[in-house]
N, C-alpha and C positions, 0 to 999 in steps of 0.2 A: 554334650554335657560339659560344663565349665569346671575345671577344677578350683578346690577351694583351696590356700593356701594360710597356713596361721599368720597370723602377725605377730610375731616374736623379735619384740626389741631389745638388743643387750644393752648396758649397761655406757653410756658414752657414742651409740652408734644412730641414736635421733635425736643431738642435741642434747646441750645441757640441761639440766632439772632444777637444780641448786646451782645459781653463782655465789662463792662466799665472795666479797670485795671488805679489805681492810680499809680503817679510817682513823687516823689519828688527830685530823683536826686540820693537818699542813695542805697547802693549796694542791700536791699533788695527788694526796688520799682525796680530798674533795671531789677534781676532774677523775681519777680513777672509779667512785662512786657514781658518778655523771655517765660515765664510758658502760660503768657496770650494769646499771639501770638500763641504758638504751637498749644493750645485750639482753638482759632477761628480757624485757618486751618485747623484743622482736622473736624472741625462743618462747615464750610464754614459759618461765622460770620464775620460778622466786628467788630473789634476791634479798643472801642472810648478808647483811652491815656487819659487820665485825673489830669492834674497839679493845686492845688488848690492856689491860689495865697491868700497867707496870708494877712491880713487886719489888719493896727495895729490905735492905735487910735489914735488922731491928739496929737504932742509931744510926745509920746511912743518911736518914732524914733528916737526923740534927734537929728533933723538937717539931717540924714540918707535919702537920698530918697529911700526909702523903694520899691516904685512900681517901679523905675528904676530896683534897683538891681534885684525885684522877675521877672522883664521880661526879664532881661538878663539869669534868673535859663531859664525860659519858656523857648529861643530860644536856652538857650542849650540845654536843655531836645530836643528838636525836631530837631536837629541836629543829638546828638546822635542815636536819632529813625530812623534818616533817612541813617543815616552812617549803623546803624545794617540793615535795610531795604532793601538798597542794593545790600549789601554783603550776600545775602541770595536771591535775586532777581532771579528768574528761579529753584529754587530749595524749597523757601516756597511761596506762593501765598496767602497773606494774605490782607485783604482788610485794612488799618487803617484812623482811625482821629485824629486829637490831638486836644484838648479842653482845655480853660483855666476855670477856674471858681474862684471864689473871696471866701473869708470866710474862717472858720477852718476848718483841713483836714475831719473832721466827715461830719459837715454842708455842704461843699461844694461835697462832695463824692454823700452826699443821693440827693444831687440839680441833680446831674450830673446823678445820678443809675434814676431819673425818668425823669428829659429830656429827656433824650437821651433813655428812657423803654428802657432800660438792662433789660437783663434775668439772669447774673451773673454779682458779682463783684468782681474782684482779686485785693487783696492787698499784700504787703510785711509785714510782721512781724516785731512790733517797735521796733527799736533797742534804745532805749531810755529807761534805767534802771528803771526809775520810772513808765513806764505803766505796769511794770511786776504786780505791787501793786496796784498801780488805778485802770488799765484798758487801753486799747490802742484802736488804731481809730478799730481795725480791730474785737476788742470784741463788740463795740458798734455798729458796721456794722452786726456783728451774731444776737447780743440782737433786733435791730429793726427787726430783721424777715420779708423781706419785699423782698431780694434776695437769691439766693444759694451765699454764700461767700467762696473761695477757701483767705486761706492765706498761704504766702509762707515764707517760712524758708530762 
């Protein structure tokens, strides 16, 4: 007689479920979407797109409508997603969403990596000289310890 045995999977121990991967537009959120995509398909994941729509304080803009322009990044960004989507239709099969969320790219990232329970989060690597010394969203994404972080080059 064979014994039967459950199949009880925790939580991060067969694979990711949810990849969130941020996107802001810059060539390395793009490749990190690129990276993120190959990842869910080959895990059979969804893949949530994640664009943090910046918040500036009232006046900071100086007259700028600020929420126009970041929803015009938004529906490019998802444009783009959807032209790379595509053009790769029958050949990768990846499930996606796109998600806006408000706040800085840190704040809004860790909003989005637990709404949406990710099991990873991919980011692009800042190309912004001064996080090399600070710190960038993607070091403060490792330091909260809360996902596997993949950053991409």
């Amino acid at each position: 007689m064979m014994e039967q045995h459950s199949s009880r999977f925790e939580r991060g121990t067969d694979g990711p479920k949810v990849i969130v991967v941020g996107v802001d537009g810059s060539e390395s959120s793009l490749r990190a979407a690129a990276y993120a995509g190959g990842l869910a398909r080959r895990q059979h994941a969804l893949l949530a797109v994640v664009y943090v729509q910046p918040v500036m304080a009232a006046g900071a803009a100086l007259g700028v409508p600020v929420a126009e322009t970041t929803d015009e990044i938004a529906e490019d960004l998802v444009a783009q997603i959807r032209e790379a989507a595509e053009r790769v239709r029958g050949i990768f099969d990846v499930r996606w969403e796109f998600h806006t969320f408000r706040g800085d790219p840190y704040g809004g990232l860790v909003k989005a990596a637990d709404e949406l329970k990710a099991d990873a989060v991919v980011v692009g690597a800042s190309e912004q000289a001064g996080h090399r010394i600070v710190g960038s969203v993607a070091v403060r994404l490792v330091k909260a310890g809360r996902w596997p972080v993949t950053v991409v080059p």
